[in-house]
N, C-alpha and C positions, 0 to 999 in steps of 0.2 A: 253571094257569100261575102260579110263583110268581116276583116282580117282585123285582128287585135296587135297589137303592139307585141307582144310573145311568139305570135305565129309568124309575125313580119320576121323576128330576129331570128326565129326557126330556121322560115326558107331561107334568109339570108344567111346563115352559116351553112344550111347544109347545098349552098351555090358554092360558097368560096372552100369548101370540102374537093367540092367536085372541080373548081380550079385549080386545086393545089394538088393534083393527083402526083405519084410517086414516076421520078422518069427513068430511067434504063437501070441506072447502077443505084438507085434508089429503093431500100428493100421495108425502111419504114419511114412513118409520118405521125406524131404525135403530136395532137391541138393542144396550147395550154390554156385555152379559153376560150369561148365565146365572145370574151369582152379584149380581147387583143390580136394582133395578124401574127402573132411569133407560134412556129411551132418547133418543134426538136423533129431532124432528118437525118434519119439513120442510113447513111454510104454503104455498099461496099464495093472493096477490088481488090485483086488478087494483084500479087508485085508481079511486076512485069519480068523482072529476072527471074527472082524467087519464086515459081509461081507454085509451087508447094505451100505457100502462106497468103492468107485469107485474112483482110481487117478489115472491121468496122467503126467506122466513123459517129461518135452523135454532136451535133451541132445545131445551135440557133437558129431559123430562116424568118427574119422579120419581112413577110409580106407588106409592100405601101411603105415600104422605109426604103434610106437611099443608101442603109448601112446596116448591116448583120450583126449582132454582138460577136464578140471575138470567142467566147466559151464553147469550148469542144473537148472530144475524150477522144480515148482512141484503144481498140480491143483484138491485138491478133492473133491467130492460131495458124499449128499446123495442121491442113490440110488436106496435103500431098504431100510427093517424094520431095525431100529436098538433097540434093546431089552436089558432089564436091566442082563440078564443073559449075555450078551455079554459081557456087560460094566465092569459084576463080574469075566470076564474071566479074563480081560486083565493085563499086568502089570501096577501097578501103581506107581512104583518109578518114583524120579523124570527124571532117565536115558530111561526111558522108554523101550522100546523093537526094535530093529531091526526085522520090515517084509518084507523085498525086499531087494535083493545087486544082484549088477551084475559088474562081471568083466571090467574096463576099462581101462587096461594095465596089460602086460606082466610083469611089476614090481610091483606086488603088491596093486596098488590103485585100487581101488573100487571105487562105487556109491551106496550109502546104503540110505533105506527110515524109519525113524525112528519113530516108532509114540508113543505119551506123551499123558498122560490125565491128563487137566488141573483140578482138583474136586473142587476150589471152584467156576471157569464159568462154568464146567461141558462139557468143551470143547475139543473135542478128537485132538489134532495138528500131524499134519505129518511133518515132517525134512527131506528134500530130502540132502545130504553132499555127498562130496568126500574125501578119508580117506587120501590122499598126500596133503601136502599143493604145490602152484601153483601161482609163482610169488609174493611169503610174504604173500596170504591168503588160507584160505577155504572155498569155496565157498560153496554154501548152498542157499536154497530157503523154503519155509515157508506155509503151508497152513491150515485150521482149519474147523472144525465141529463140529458147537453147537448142543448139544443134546436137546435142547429146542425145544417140538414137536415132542419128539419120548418117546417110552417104554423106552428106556435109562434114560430118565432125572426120576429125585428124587427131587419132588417139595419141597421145603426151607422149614424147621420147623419157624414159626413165632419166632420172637425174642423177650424175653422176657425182662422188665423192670424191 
């Protein structure tokens, strides 16, 4: 059986499909092409403190490259109890804590998930970043969890006149 040029590029993507399978905290994988090695991989994990909150990750993975793009989003929810003993765990500066980083280059850059607790909305933010700047910025993506409706929140002392 002699192979055309179409059926070559066929079996050859659906080899590197089957190389790029999704690994443990990896819940999706979308190709953007046949004609490129970049797909978008979709993370998740649960905060290690907070584990009443669930996010997910989508980010670049340039297969055959020695460098990722830096573009990523970042999407959390609550998904369990969130408890005021947790809220007392966490860091409260305003730099917050790094809970998630995963290598996205062989030089050093990362993708780090940074989470902040806002105390006077009582809002826990997560900061999805990449630690190289990429084309004059840093990109970055943004997502928040009010504690309003959970053992976390600490209802307002009345304000006094």
């Amino acid at each position: 059986m002699k192979l055309t040029k179409g059926k070559c590029l066929l079996v050859l993507a659906a080899a590197l499909v089957g190389l790029t399978g999704c690994g443990e905290e990896d819940v999706g994988d979308v190709s953007l092409g046949i004609f490129t090695f970049k797909d978008i991989k979709i993370n998740r994990f649960t905060d290690p403190v907070v584990t009443g909150v669930t996010c997910h990750v989508a980010s670049i993975e340039a297969n055959l490259s020695l460098s990722d793009p830096s573009n990523n989003s970042i999407e959390c929810h609550r998904t369990g109890p969130i408890t005021r003993q947790m809220i007392e765990a966490i860091d409260k500066s305003k730099s917050g804590e790094v809970i998630f980083k995963r290598s996205k280059s062989v030089l050093l850059k990362n993708m780090k998930i940074r989470r902040i607790y806002d105390a006077e909305s009582q809002t826990l933010l997560y900061v999805a970043y990449s630690t190289k700047e990429t084309s004059g910025s840093f990109h970055h993506s943004l997502s928040a969890i009010p504690l309003f409706g959970t053992d976390g929140y600490i209802k307002p002392l009345p304000k006094v006149q």
